[in-house]
N, C-alpha and C positions, 0 to 999 in steps of 0.2 A: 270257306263260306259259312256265313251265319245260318244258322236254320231257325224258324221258330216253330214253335206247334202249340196250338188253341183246341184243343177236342168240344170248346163251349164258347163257340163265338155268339157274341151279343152284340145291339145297337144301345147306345150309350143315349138318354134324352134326357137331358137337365133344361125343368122348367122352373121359370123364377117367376114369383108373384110376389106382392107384397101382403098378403094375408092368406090362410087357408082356412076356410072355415067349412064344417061338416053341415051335410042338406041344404048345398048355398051354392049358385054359380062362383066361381071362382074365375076371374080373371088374370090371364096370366104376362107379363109383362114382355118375355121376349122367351125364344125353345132353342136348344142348340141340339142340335142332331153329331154324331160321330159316327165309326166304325168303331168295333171297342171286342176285347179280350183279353185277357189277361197277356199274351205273348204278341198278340199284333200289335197293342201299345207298344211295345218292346221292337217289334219291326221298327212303326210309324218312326219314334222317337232315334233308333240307330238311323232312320233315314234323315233325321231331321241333324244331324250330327256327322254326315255323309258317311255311312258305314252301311254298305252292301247287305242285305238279309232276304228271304224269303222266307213268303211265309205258307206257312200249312195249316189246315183244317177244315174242317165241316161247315159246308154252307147250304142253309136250304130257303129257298122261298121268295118272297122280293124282300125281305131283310136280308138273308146272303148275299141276293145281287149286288143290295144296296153297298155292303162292306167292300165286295172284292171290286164293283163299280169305283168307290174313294181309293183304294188301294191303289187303284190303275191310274187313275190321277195323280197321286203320289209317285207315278213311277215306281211303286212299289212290287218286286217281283213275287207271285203265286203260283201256288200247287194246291188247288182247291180238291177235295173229297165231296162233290154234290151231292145232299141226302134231298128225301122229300118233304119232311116236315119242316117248319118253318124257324128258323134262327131267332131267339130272343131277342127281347129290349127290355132293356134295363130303366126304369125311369125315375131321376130324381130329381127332390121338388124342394127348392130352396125360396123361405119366406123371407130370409134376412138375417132370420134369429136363428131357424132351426132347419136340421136337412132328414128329409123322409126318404126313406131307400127301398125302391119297390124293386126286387129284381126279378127278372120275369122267367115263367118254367122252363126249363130245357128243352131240348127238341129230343126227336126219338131217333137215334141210330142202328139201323137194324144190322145183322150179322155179316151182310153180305160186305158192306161200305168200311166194317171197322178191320175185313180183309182187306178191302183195297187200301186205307190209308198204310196197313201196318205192311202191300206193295209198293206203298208209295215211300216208304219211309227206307225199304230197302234198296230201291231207285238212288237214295242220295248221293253224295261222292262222299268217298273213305277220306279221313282224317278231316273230321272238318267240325263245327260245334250245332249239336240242340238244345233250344231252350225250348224247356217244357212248363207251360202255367197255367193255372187253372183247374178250374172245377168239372165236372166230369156228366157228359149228358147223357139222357135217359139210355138204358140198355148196354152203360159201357161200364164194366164192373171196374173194381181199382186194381187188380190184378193184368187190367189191359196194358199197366204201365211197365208192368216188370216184361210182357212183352216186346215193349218199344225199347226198351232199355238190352234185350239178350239182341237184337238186331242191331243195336250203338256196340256193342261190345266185340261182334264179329265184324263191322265194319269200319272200327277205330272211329266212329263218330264219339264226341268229348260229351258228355251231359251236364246240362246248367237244369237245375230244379226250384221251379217255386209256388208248392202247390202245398195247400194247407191239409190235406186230408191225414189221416192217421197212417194210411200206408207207407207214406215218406220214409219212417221209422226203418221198413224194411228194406225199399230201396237203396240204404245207403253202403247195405251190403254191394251195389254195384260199382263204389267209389263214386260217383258224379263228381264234376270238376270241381264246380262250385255250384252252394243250394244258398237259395235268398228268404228266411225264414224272416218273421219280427216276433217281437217278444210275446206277442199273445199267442202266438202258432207254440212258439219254445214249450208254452205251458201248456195249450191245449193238448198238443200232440206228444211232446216228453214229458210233462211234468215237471220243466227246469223254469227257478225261478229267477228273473235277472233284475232286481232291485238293487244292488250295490255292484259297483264294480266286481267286486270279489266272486260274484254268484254269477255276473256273466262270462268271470272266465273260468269257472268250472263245469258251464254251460257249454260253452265251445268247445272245451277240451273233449267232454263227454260226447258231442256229435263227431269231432273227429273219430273217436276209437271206436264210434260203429262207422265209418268210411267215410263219409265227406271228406275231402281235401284240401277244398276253402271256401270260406263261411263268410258272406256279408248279411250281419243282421241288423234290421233298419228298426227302429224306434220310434220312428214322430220326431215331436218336439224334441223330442230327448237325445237325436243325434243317430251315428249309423255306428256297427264295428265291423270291422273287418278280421281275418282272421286265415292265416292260412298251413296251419298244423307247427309252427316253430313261437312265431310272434303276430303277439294279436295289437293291434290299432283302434284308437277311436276320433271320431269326427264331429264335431260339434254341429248344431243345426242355427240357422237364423232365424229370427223371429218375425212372424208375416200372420196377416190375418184371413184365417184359414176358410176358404168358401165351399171346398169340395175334397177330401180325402182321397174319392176314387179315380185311379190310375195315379197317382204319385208314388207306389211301390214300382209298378212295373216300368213306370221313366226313371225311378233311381237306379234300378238293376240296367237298365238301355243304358245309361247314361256313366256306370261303371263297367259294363262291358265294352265299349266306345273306348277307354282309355288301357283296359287292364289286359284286352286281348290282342293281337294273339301274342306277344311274349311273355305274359302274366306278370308282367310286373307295370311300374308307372302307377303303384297303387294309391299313393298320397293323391296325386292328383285326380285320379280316378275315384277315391271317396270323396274329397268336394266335390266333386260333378258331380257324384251320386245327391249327397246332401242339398247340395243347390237345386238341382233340378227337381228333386221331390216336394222343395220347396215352393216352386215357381210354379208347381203343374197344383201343390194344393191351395194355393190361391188364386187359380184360375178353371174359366168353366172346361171341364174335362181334362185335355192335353196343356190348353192353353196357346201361346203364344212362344213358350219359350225364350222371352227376351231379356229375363235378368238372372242370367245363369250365372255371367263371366263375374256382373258385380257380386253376384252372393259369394260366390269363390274366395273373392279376397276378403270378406269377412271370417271365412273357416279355417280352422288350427285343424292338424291333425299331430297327435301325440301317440306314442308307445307304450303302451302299458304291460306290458307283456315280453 
């Protein structure tokens, strides 16, 4: 079983007008509402792919309801941690030209709830995969993760990581299976710079020998690599006119997880799914539609560099 875990679920609202202008009614053309987190994307999208997952996290409020409500529609299985304070919404406002990204403050988890999740996490079944993403809500320090992780360790649960915070660094002392960093994480977080080929693979190298064990780092435009401690790979991207950025990392990691698990291999094909789908989901409002995956595919080369 796939697991996923969200410690900062949000609701996703992209509204689109055709101007924005400050001290002015603004009229808005059409609102798309979603469920949205960094790892439930990562559910939704393995379910959209038909790949089993559940998912976990913190829901509070009628935003919460609202998530694990579409979830259930989805036929999407949960293990909800109910807090009382209320679940974000993240709201972004496309004019045409330009995209404003309001995301909204975290909710508060208090002591008692961040025991229950790290019960719930031990509830899981042995030998099975977490994916952990995301940003971290009020009252849950980043040392909660190396929690979650000594409980994956004693219970052979695999760890997938994709979380930008600085901690990561130390986390990898845990081995995690695979972490889905992108290049601005590389630099914010290590200080690695990946402008030339050359630099991204002393990049990878260098996460490997603090523990990672295999790396897909995504790029944008500029393509994804993979990478799994012997030989590193890269995937070329298609060109598409870009509407919305957010959630096209966590459908590229759904979408090479879909293929690369559980025998860890099928990777070539599993980087163009990744590359395609990040594609399709960032020209589309939030998740999208998903309908031009297969044709992106056959536009992508994957080669070896490494």
């Amino acid at each position: 079983m796939i697991y996923t875990l969200t410690l900062n679920t949000a609701i996703d609202m992209n509204i689109y007008c055709n101007d924005l202008k400050p001290n002015s009614v603004n009229r808005t053309s059409y609102t798309e509402y979603s469920p949205n987190g960094k790892a439930i994307n990562v559910s939704i999208v393995l379910h959209k792919f038909n790949k089993a997952s559940c998912a976990l996290g913190f829901f509070g409020g009628f935003s919460g309801k609202y998530i694990l409500d579409e979830l259930a529609k989805m036929q999407i299985q949960t293990i909800p941690c109910l807090i009382d304070d209320i679940t974000r919404i993240n709201v972004f406002i496309s004019n045409g030209k330009d995209e404003y990204k309001l995301v909204g403050k975290e909710p508060f988890v208090p002591d008692h709830k961040k025991t229950e999740m790290l019960t719930i996490i031990e509830s899981l079944n042995n030998d099975s995969y977490l994916v952990i993403s995301g940003s971290l809500p009020q009252n849950i320090e980043p040392e909660y993760f190396q929690s979650i992780l000594k409980i994956c360790q004693i219970k052979n649960i695999e760890i997938i990581l994709d979380i930008s915070h600085p901690i990561l660094q130390d986390l990898l002392t845990y081995k995690p299976l695979l972490i889905k960093p992108n290049n601005d994480e590389l630099t914010e977080i290590f200080g690695l710079t990946t402008e030339t080929t050359k630099q991204v693979i002393t990049a990878l190298e260098y996460i490997h020998s603090k523990g990672a064990q295999n790396i897909l780092l995504t790029m944008g435009s500029k393509g994804l690599y993979f990478s799994n401690g012997k030989n590193i790979w890269f995937c070329n991207s298609v060109f598409i006119k870009q509407l919305s950025s957010a959630c096209a990392g966590d459908a590229s990691l759904a979408a090479f997880l879909s293929e690369w698990l559980p025998a860890q291999s099928n990777y070539e094909l599993a980087m163009k799914k990744a590359s395609a789908t990040g594609a399709n989901v960032a020209e589309s409002d939030g998740l999208g539609l998903l309908d031009k995956i297969s044709h992106y595919i056959n536009q992508l080369e994957v080669m070896q560099i490494k």
